[in-house]
mmCIF file of the N, C-alpha and C atoms, coordinates in Angstrom:
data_MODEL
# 
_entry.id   MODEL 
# 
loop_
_atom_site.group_PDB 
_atom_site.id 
_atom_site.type_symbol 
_atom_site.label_atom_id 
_atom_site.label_alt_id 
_atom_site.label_comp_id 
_atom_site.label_asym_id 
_atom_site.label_entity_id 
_atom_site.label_seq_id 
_atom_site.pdbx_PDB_ins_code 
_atom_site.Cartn_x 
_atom_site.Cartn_y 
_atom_site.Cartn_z 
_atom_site.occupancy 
_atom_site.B_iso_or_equiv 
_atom_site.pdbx_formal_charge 
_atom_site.auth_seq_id 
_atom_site.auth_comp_id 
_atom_site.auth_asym_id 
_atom_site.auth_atom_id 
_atom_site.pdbx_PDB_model_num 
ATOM 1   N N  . UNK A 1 1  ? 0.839   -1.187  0.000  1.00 0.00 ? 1  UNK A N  1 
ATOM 2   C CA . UNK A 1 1  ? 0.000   0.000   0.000  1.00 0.00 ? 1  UNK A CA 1 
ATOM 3   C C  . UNK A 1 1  ? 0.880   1.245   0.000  1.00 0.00 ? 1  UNK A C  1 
ATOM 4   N N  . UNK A 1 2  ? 0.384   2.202   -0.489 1.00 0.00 ? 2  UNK A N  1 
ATOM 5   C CA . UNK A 1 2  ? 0.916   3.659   -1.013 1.00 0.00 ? 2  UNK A CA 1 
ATOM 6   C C  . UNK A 1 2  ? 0.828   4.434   0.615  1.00 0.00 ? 2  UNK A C  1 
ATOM 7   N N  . UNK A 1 3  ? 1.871   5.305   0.959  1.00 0.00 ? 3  UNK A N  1 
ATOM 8   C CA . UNK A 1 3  ? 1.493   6.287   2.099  1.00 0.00 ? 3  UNK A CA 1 
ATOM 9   C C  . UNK A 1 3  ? 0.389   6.713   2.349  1.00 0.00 ? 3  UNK A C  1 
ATOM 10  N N  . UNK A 1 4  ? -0.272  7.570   1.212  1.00 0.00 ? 4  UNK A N  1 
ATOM 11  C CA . UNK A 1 4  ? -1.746  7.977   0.933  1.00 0.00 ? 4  UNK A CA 1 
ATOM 12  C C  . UNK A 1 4  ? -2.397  7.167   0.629  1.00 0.00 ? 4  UNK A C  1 
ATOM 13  N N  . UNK A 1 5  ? -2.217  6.327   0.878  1.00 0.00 ? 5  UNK A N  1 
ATOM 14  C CA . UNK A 1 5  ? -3.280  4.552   1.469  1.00 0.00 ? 5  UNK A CA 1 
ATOM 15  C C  . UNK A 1 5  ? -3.528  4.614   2.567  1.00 0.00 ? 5  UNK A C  1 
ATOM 16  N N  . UNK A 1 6  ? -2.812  4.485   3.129  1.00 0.00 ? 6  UNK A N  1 
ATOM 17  C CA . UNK A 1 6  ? -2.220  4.083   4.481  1.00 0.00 ? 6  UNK A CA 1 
ATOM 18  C C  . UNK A 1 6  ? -3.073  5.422   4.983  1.00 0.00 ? 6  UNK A C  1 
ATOM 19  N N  . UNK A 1 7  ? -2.446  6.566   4.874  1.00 0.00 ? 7  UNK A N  1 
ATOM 20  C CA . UNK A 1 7  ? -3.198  7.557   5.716  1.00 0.00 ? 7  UNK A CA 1 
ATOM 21  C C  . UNK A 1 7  ? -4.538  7.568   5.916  1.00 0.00 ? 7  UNK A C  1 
ATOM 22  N N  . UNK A 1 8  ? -5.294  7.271   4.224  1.00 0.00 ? 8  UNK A N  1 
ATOM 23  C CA . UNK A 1 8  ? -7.097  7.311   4.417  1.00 0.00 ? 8  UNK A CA 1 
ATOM 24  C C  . UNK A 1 8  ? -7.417  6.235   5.353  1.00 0.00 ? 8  UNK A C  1 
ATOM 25  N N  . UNK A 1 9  ? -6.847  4.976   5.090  1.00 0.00 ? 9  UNK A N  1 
ATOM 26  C CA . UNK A 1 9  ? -7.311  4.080   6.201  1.00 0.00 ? 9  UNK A CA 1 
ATOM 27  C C  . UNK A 1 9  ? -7.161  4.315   7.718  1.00 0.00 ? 9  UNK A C  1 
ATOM 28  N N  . UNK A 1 10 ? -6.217  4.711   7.673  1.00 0.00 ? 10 UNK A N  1 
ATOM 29  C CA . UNK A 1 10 ? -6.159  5.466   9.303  1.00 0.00 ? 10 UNK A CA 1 
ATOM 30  C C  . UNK A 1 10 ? -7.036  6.218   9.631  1.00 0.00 ? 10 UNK A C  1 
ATOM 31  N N  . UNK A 1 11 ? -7.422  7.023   8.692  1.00 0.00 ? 11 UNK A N  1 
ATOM 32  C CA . UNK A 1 11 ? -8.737  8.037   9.136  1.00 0.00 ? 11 UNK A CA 1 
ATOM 33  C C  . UNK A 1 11 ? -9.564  7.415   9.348  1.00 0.00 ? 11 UNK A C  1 
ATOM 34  N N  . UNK A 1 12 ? -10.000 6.285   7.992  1.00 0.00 ? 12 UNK A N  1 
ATOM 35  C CA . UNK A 1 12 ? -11.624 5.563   8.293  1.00 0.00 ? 12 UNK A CA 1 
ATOM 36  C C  . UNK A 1 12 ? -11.456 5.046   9.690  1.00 0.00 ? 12 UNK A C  1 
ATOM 37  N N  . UNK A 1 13 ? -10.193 4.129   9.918  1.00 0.00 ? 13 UNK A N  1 
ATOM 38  C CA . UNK A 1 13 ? -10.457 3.598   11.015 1.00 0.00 ? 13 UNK A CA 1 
ATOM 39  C C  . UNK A 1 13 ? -10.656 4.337   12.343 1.00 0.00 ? 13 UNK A C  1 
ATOM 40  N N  . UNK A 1 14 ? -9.885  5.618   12.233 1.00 0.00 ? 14 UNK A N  1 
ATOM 41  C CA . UNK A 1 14 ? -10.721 6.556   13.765 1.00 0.00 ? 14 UNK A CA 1 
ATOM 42  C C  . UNK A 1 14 ? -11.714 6.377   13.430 1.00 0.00 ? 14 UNK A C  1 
ATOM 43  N N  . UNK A 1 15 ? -12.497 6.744   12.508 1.00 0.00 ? 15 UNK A N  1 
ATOM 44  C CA . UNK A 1 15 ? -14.064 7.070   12.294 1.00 0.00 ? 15 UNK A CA 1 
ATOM 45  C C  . UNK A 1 15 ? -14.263 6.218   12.745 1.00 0.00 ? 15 UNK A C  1 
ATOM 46  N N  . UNK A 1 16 ? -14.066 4.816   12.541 1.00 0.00 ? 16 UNK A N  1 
ATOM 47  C CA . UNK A 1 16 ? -14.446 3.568   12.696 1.00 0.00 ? 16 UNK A CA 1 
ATOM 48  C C  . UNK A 1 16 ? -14.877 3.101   14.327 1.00 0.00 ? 16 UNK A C  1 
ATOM 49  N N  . UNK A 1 17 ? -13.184 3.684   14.672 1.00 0.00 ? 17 UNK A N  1 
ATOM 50  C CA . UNK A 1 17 ? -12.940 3.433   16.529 1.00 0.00 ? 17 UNK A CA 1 
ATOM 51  C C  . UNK A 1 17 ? -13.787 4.159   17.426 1.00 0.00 ? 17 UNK A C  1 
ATOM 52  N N  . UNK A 1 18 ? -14.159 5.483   16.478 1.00 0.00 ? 18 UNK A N  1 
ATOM 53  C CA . UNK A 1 18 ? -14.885 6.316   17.519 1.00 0.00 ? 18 UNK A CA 1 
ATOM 54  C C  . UNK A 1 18 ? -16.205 6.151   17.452 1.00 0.00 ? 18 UNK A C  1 
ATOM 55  N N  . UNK A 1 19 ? -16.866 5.325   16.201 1.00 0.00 ? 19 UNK A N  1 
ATOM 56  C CA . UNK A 1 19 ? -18.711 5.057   16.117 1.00 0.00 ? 19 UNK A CA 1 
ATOM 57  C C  . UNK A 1 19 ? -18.725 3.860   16.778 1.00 0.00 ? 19 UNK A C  1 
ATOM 58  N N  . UNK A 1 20 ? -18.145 3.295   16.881 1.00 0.00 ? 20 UNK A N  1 
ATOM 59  C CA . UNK A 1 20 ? -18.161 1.435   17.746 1.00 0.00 ? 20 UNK A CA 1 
ATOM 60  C C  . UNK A 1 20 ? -17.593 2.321   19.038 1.00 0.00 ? 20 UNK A C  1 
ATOM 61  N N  . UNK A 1 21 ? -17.187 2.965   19.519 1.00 0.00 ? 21 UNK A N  1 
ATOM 62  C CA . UNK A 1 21 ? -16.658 3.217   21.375 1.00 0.00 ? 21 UNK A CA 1 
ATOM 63  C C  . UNK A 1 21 ? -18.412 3.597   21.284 1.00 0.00 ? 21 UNK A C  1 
ATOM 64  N N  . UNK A 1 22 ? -18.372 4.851   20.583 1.00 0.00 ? 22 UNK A N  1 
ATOM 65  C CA . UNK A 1 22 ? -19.611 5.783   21.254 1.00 0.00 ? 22 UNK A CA 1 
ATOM 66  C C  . UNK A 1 22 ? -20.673 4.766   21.180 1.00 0.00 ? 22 UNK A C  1 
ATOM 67  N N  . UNK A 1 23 ? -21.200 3.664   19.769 1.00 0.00 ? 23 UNK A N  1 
ATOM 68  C CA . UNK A 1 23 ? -22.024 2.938   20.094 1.00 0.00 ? 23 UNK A CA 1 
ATOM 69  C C  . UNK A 1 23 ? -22.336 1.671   20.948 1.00 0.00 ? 23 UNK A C  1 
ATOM 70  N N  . UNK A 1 24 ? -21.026 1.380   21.687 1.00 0.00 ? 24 UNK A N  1 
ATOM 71  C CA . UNK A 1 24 ? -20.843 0.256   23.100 1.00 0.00 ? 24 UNK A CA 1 
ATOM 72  C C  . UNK A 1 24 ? -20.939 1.420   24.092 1.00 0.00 ? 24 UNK A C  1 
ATOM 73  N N  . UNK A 1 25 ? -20.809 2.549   24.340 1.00 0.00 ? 25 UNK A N  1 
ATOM 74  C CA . UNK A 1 25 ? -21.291 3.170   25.258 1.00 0.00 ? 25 UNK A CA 1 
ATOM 75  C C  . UNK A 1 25 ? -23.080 3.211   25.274 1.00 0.00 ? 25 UNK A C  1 
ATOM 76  N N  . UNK A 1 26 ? -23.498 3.804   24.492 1.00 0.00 ? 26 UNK A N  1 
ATOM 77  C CA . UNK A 1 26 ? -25.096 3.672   24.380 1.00 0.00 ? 26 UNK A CA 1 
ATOM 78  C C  . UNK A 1 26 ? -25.680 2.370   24.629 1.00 0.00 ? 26 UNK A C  1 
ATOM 79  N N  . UNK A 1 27 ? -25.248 1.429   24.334 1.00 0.00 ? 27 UNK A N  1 
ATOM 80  C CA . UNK A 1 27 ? -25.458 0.021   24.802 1.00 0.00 ? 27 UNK A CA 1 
ATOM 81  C C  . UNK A 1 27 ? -25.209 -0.423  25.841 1.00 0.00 ? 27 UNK A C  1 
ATOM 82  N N  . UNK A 1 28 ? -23.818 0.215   26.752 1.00 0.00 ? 28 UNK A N  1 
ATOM 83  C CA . UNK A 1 28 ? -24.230 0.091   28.293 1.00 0.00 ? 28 UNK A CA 1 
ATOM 84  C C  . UNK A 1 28 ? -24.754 0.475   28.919 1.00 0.00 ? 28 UNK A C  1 
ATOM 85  N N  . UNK A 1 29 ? -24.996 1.644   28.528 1.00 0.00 ? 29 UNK A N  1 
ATOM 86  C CA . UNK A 1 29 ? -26.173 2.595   29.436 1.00 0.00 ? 29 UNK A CA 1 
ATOM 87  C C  . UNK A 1 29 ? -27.366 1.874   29.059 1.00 0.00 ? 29 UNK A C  1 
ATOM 88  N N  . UNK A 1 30 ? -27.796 1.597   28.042 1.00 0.00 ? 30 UNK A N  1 
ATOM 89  C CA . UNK A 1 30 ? -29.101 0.801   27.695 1.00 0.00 ? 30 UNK A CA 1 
ATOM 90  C C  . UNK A 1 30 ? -29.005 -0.324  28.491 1.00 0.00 ? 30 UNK A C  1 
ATOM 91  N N  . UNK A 1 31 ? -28.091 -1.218  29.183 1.00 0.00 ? 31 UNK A N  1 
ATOM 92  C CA . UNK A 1 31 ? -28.228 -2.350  29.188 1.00 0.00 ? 31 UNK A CA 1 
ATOM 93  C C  . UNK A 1 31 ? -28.170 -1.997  30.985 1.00 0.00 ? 31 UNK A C  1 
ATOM 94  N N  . UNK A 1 32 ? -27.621 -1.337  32.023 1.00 0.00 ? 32 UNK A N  1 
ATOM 95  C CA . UNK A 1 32 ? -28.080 -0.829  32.871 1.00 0.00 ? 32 UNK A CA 1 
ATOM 96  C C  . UNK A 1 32 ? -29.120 -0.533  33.511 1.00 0.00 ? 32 UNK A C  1 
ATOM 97  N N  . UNK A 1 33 ? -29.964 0.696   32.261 1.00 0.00 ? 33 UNK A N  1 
ATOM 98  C CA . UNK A 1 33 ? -31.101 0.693   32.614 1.00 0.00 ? 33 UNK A CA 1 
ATOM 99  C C  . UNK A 1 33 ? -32.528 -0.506  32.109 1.00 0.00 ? 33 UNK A C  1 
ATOM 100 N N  . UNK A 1 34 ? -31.669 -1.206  31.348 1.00 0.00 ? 34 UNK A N  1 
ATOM 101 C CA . UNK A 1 34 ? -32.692 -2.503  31.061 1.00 0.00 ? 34 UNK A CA 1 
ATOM 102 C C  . UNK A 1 34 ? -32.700 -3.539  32.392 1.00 0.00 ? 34 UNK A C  1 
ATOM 103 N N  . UNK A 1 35 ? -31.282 -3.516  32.807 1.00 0.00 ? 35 UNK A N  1 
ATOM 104 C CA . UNK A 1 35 ? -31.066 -4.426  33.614 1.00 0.00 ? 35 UNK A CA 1 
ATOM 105 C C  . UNK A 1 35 ? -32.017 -3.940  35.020 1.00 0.00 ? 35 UNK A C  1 
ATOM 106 N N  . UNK A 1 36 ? -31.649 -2.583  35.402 1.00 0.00 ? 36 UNK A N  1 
ATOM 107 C CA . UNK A 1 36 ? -32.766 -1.784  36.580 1.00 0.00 ? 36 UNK A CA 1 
ATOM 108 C C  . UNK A 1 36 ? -33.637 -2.247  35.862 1.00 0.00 ? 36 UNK A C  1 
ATOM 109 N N  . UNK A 1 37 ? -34.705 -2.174  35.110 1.00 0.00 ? 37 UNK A N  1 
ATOM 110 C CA . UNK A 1 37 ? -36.076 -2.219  34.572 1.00 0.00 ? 37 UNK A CA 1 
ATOM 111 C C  . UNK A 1 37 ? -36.725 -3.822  34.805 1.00 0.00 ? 37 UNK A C  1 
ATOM 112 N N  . UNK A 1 38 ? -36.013 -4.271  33.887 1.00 0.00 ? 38 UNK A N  1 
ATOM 113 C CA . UNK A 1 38 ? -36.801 -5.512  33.788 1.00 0.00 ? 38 UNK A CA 1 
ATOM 114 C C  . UNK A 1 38 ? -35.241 -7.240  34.516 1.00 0.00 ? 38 UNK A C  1 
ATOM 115 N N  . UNK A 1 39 ? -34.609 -6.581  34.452 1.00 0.00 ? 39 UNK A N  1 
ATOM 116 C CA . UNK A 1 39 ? -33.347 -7.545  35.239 1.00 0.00 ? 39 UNK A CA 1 
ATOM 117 C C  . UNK A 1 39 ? -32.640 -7.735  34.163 1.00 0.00 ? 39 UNK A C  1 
ATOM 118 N N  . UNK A 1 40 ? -32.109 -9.131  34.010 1.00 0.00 ? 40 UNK A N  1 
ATOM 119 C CA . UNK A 1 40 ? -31.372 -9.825  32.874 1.00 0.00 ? 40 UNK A CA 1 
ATOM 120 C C  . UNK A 1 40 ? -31.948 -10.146 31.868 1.00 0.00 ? 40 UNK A C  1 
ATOM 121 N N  . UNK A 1 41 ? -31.218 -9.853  30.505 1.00 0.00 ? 41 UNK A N  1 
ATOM 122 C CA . UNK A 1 41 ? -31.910 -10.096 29.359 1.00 0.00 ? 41 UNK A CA 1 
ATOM 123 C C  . UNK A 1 41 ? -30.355 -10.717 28.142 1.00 0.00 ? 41 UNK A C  1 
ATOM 124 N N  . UNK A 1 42 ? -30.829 -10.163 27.114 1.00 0.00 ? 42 UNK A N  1 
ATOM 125 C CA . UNK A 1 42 ? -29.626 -10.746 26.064 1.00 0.00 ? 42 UNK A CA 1 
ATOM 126 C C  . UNK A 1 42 ? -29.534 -9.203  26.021 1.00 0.00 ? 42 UNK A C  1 
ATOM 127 N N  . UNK A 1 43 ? -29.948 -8.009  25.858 1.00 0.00 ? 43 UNK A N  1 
ATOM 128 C CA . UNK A 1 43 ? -29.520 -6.601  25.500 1.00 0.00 ? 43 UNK A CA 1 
ATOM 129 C C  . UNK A 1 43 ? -28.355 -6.483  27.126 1.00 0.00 ? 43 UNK A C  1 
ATOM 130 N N  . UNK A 1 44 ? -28.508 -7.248  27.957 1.00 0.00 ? 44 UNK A N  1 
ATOM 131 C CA . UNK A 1 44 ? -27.426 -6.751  29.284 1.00 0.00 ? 44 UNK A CA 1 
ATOM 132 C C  . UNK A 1 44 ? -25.995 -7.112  28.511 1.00 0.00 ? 44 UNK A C  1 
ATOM 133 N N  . UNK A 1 45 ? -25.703 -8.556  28.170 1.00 0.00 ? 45 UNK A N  1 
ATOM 134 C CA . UNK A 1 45 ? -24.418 -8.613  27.469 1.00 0.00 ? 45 UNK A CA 1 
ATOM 135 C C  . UNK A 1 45 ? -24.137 -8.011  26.237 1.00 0.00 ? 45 UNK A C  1 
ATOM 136 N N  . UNK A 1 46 ? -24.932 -7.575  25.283 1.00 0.00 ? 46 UNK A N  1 
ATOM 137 C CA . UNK A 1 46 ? -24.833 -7.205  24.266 1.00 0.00 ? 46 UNK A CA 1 
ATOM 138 C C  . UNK A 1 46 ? -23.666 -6.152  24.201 1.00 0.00 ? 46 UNK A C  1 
ATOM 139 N N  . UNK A 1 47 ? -23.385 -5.349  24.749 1.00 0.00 ? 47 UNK A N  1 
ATOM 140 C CA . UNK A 1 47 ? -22.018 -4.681  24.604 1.00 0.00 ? 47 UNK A CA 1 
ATOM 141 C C  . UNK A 1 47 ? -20.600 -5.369  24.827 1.00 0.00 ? 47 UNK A C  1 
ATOM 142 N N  . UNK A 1 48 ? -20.772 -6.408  25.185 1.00 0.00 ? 48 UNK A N  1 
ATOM 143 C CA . UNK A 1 48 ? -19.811 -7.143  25.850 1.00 0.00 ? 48 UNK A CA 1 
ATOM 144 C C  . UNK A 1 48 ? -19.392 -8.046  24.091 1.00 0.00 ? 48 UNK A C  1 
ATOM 145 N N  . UNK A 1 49 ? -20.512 -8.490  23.523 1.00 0.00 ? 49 UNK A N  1 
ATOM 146 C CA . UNK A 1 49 ? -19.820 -8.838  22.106 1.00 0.00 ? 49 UNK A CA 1 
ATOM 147 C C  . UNK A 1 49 ? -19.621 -7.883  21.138 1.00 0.00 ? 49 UNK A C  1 
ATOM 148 N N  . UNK A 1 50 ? -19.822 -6.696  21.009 1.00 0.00 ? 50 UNK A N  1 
ATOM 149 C CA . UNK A 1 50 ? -18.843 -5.949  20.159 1.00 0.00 ? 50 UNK A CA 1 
ATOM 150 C C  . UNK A 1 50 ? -17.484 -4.883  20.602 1.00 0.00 ? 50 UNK A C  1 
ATOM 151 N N  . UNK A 1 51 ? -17.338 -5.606  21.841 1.00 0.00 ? 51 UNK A N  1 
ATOM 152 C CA . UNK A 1 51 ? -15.961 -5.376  22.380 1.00 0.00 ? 51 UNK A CA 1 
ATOM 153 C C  . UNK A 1 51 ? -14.455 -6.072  21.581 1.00 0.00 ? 51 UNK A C  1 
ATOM 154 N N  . UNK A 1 52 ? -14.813 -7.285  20.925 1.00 0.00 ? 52 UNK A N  1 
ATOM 155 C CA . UNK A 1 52 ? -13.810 -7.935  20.282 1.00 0.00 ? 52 UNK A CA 1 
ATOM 156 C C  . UNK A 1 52 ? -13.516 -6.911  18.455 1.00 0.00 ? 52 UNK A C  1 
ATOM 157 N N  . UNK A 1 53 ? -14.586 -6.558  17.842 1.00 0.00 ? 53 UNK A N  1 
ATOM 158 C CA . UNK A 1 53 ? -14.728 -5.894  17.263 1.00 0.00 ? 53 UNK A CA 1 
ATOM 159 C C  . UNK A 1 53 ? -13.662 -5.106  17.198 1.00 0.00 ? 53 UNK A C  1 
ATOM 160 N N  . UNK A 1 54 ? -13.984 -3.612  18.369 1.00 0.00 ? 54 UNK A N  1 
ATOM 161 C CA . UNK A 1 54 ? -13.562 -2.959  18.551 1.00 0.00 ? 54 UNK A CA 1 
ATOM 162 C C  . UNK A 1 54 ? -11.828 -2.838  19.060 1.00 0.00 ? 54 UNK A C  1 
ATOM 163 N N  . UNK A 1 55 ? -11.781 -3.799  19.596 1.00 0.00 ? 55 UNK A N  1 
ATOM 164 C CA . UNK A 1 55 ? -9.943  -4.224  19.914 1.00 0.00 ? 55 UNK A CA 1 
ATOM 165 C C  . UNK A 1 55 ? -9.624  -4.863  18.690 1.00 0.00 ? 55 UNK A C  1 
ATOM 166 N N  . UNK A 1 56 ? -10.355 -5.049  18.140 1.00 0.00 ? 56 UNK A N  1 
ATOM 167 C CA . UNK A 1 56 ? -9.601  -5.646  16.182 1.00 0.00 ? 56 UNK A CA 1 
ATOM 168 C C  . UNK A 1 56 ? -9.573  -4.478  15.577 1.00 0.00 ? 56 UNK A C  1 
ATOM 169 N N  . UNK A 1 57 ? -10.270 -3.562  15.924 1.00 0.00 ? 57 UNK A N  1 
ATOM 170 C CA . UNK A 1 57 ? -9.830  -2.224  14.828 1.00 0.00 ? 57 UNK A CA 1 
ATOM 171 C C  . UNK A 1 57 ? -9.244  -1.245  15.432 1.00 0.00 ? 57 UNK A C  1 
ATOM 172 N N  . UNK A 1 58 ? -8.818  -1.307  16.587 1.00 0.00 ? 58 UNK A N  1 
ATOM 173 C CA . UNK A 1 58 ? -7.573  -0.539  17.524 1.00 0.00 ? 58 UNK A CA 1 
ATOM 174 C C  . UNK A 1 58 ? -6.386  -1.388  17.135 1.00 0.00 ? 58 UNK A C  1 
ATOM 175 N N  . UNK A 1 59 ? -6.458  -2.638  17.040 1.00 0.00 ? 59 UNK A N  1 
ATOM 176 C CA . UNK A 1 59 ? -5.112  -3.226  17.079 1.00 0.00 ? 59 UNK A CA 1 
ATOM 177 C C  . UNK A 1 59 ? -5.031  -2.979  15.468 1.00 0.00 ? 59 UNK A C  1 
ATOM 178 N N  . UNK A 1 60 ? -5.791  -3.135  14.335 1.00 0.00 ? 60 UNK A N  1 
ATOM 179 C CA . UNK A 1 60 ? -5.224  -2.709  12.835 1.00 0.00 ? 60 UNK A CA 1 
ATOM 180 C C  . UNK A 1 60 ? -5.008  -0.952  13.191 1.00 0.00 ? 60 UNK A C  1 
ATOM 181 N N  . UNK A 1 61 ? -5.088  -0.489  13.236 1.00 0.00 ? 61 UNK A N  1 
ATOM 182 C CA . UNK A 1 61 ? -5.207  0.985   13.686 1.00 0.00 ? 61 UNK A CA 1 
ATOM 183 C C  . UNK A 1 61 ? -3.808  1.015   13.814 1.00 0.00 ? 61 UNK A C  1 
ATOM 184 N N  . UNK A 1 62 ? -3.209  1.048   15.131 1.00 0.00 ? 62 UNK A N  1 
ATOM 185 C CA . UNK A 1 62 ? -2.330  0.671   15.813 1.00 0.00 ? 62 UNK A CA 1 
ATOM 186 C C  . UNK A 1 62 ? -1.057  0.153   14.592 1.00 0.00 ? 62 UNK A C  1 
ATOM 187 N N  . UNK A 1 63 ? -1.499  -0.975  13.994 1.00 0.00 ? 63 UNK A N  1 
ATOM 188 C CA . UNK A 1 63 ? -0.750  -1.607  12.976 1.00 0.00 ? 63 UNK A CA 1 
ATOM 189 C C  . UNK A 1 63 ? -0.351  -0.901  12.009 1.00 0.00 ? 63 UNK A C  1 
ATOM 190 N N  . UNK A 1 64 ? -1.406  0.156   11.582 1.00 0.00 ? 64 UNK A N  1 
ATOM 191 C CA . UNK A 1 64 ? -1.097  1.018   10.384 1.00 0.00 ? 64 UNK A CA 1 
ATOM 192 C C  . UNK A 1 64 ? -0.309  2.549   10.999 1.00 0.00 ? 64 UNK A C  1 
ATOM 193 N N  . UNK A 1 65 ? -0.284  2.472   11.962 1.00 0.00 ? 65 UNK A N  1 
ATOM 194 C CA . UNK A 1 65 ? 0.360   3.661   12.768 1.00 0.00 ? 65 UNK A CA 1 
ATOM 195 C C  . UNK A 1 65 ? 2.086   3.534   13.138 1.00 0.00 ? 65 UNK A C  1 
ATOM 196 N N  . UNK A 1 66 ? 2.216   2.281   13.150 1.00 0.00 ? 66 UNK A N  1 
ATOM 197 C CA . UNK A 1 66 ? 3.494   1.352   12.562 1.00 0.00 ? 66 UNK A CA 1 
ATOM 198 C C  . UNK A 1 66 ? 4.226   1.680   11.598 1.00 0.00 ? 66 UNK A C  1 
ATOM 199 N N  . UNK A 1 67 ? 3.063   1.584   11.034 1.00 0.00 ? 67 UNK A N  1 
ATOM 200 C CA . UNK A 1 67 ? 3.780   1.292   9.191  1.00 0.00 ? 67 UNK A CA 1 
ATOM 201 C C  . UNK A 1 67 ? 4.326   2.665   8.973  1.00 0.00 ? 67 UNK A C  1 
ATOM 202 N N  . UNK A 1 68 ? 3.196   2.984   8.963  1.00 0.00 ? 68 UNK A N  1 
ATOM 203 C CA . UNK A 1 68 ? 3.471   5.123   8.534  1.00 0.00 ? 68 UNK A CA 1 
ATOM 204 C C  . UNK A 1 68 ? 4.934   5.047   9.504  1.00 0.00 ? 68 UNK A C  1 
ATOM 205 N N  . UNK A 1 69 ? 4.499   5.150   10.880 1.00 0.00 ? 69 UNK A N  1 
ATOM 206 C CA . UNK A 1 69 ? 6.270   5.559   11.445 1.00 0.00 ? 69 UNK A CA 1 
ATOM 207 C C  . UNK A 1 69 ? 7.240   5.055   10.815 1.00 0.00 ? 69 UNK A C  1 
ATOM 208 N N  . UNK A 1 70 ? 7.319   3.526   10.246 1.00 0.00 ? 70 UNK A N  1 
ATOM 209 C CA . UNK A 1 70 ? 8.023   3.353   9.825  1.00 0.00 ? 70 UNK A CA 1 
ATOM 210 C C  . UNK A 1 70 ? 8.957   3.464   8.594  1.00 0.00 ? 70 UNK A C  1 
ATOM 211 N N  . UNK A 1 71 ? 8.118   4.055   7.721  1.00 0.00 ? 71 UNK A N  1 
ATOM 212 C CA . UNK A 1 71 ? 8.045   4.792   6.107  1.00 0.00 ? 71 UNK A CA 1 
ATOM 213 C C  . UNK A 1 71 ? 8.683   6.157   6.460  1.00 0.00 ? 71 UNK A C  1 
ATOM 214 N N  . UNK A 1 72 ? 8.421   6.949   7.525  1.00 0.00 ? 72 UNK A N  1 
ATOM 215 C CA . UNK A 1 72 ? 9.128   8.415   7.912  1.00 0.00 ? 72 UNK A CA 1 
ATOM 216 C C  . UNK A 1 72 ? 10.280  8.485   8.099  1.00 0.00 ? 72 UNK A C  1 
# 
C-alpha cells in the first residue's frame, strides 16, 4: 500500500474506533437501565460482544500507525 493509502485508512479507522466506542457506550447505558427495569436479558451482554470488534480495529489501527512511522 501507497502512504496515501495508508493515511485514508487510518482516518476511516478513527471514524471507525470512535462510532463502535460511542455505540458500546449507548449500549451500556441501555443495558443498565434494562437491567434496573426488567433484570437480565440478552440486550445486558450485548455490549460485551462488540468489544472484540472494537480491539480488532484498535489493534489494525495501531498496525497502520506502525507502518506510517516506519516509512518516515
Amino acid at each position: 500500500m501507497t502512504t496515501e493509502e495508508l493515511n485514508k485508512n487510518l482516518k476511516l479507522m478513527r471514524v471507525a474506533v470512535a462510532v463502535i466506542s460511542a455505540s458500546i457506550g449507548v449500549m451500556i447505558i441501555s443495558a443498565i437501565v434494562s437491567y434496573n427495569k426488567k433484570g437480565f436479558s440478552v440486550f445486558t451482554v450485548l455490549p460485551l460482544m462488540f468489544l472484540p470488534i472494537l480491539t480488532m480495529n484498535i489493534a489494525n489501527m495501531r498496525k497502520i500507525k506502525t507502518e506510517l512511522d516506519s516509512r518516515k
